[in-house]
N, C-alpha and C positions, 0 to 999 in steps of 0.2 A: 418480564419476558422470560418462558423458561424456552433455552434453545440447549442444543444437542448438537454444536458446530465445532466442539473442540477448542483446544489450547488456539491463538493465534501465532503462524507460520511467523509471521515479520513482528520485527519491535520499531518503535522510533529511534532515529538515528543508521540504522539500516543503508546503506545503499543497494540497490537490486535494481534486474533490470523487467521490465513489465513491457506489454502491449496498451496501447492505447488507440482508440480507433485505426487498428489495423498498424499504426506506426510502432517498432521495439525500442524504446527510450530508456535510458538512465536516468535515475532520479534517488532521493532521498525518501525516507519516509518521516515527514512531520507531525500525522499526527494518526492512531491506530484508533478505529469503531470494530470495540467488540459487537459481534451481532450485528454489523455493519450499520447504513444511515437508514433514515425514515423510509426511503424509498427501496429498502431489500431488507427491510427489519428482519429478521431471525432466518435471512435464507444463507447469509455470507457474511463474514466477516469483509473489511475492507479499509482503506487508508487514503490519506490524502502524501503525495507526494509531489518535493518538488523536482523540477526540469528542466532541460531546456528543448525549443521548438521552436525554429527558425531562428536560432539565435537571441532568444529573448527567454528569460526566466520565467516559470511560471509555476502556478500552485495547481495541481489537479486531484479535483474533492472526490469523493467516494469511487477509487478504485478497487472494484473487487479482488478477493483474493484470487480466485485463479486467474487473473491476468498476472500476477507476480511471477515472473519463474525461475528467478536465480538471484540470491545474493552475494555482490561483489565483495561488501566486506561489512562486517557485523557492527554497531555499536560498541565499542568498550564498556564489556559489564561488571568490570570492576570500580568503574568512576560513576 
């Protein structure tokens, strides 16, 4: 896959805060699709992050990047 999407915005271990069906949550980023998943192959990069929603943790798969729009606080990239 030759894509033209750029360096990716967020890394794993990330906290930021994203949109998710309309809701603004905090979450973690667990785990980073360059070129994003099968189903937006080379249009977006994208992440799976986790969350909470209603009180209950969860994993949310293939968020695109631009729903990311601010990170609380980086990974340590020293470790």
């Amino acid at each position: 896959m030759k894509s033209n999407l750029g360096p990716m915005k967020y890394h794993v271990g990330d906290n930021v805060i994203f949109d998710f069906n309309g809701k603004i949550l905090e979450g973690r980023i667990w785990n980073a699709d360059f070129g994003g998943s099968l189903e937006m192959l080379g249009k977006c990069h994208s992440y799976d992050l986790e969350s909470q929603i209603d009180g209950e943790t969860v994993l949310l798969k293939h968020v695109p990047e631009a729903s990311v729009f601010k990170t609380l606080s980086a990974k340590d990239k020293q470790s």
